[in-house]
C-alpha positions, 0 to 999 in steps of 0.5 A: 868299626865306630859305626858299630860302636855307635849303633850299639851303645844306646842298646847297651845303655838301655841293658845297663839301665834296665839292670840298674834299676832291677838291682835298686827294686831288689836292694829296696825289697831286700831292705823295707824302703820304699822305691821312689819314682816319678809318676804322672808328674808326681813323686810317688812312694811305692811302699817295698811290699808292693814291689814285685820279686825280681829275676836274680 
């Protein structure tokens, strides 16, 4: 039963990031803020018009 556990968590960690992150996306939209993120090892402001639409 605990190998099962095990082998399923980081899938079911992954899922619940994903879902996080599309919930923030859609929180920024739904709101005018920008969405800050890391990129190339910079932090870069993605302005809320330039976010896509995401599924509900």
């Amino acid at each position: 039963m605990k190998k099962n556990l095990k082998q399923s968590l980081p899938v079911m960690a992954e899922k619940a990031l994903k879902e996080a992150v599309k919930e923030v996306v859609r929180e920024n939209k739904k709101a005018g803020l920008p969405l800050i993120v890391w990129k190339d090892g910079k932090v870069v402001k993605i302005p809320s018009s330039k976010l896509k639409k995401t599924d509900s």
